[in-house]
C-alpha positions as MATLAB code, in Angstrom:
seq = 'XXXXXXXXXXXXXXXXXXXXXXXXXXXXXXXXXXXXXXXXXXXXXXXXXXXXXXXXXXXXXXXXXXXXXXXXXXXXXXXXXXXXXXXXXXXXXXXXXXXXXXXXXXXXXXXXXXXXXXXXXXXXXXXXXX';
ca = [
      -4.365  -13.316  -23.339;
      -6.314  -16.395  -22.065;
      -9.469  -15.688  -19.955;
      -7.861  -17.644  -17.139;
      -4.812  -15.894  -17.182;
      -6.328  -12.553  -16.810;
      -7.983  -13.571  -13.630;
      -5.133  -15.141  -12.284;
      -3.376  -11.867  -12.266;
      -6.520  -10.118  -11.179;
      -6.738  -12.767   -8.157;
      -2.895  -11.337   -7.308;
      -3.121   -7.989   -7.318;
      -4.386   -7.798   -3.721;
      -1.878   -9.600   -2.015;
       0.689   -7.425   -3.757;
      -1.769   -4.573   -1.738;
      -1.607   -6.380    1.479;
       2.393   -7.144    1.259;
       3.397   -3.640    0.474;
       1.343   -2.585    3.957;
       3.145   -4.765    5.856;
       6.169   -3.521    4.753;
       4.867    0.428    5.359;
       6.459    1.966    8.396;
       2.811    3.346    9.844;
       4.210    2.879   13.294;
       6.924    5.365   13.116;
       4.189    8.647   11.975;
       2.272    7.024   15.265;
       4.804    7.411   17.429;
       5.562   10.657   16.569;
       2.240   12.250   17.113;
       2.038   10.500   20.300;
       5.849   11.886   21.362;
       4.195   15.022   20.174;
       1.228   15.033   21.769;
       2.871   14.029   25.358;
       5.971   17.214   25.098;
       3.110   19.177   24.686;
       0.642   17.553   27.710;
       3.914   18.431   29.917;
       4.816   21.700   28.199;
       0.787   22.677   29.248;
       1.174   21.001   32.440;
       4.341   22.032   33.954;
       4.607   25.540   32.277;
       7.811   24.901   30.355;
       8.263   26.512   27.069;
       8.614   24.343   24.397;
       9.086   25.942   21.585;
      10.240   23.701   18.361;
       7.522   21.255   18.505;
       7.105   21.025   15.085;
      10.617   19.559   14.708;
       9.310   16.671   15.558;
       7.648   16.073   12.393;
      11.312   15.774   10.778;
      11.566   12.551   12.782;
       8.342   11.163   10.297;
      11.286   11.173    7.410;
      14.595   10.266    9.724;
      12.895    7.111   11.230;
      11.309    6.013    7.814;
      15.082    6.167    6.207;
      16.475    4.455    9.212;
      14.184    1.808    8.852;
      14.473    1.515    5.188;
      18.048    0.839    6.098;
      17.710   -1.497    8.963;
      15.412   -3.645    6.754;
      17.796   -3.120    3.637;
      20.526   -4.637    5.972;
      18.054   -7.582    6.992;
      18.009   -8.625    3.297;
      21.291   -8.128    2.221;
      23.203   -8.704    4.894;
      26.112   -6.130    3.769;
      26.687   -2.918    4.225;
      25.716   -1.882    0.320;
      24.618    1.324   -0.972;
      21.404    0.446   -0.051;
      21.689    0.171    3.086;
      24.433    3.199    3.388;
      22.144    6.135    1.865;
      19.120    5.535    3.829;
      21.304    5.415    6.865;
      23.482    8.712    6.163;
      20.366   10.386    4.974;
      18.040    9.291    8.406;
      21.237   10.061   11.230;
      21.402   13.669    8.574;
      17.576   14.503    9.583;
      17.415   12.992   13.075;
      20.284   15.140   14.227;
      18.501   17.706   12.659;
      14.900   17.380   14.242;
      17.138   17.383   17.815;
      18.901   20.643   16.684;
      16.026   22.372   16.334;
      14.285   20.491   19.513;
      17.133   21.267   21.445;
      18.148   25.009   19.969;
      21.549   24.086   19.345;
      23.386   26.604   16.974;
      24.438   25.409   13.971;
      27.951   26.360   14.338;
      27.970   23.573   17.536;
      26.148   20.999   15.178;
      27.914   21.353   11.186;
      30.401   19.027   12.622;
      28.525   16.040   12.976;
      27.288   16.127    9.375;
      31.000   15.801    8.249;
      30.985   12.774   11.270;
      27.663   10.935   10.023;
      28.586   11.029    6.388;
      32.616   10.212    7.212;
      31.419    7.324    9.615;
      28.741    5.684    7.041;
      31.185    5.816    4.187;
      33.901    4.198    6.054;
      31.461    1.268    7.056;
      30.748    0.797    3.489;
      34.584    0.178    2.710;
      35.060   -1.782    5.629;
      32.263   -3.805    5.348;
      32.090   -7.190    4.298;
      30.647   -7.508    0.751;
      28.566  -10.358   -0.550;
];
């Protein structure tokens, strides 16, 4: 490999870095340590009990699928399997976290599993392909 080569790809590596940061959903583990840390500012405040705080943290995963998803649809434009399994797989973990936030029994919630993963594989058929 030519000298001048080498540094050419050397040269690229960092905006490779800098692209793949853009594209890393640090906003959504923010926000969820600041939802956090205001449930529990009025759970110390006003004396309610809350519990299931750490459910939260299943929102870090649920939001970082529905993004993937949302920005999966951005490029494609279709409803594609790329697109489908981030989104089943991020409604599947947000209803979740609110489950367990909200201490709803799982014989009230099982239901909406069979919805989520019903619903996104309709879309797919009905979609549109490209």
């Amino acid at each position: 490999m030519a000298e001048e080569e080498w540094e050419e790809e050397i040269e690229s590596e960092p905006e490779s870095h800098e692209d793949h940061r853009k594209e890393a959903p640090g906003w959504i583990a923010g926000g969820v340590l600041l939802m956090l840390g205001l449930l529990l500012l009025v759970s110390n405040i006003t004396g309610a009990p809350f519990n299931n705080w750490w459910a939260l943290f299943i929102l870090i995963p649920a939001l970082g699928s529905l993004y993937i998803a949302l920005r999966n649809y951005g490029q494609t434009g279709a409803m594609t399997e790329s697109v489908r399994k981030p989104l089943t797989g991020g409604l599947i973990l947000f209803l979740v976290s609110l489950m367990f936030l909200f201490e709803i029994d799982w014989s009230r919630f099982w239901p909406f599993l069979l919805i989520i993963v019903g619903g996104t594989l309709l879309l797919g058929a009905a979609w549109p392909r490209r």
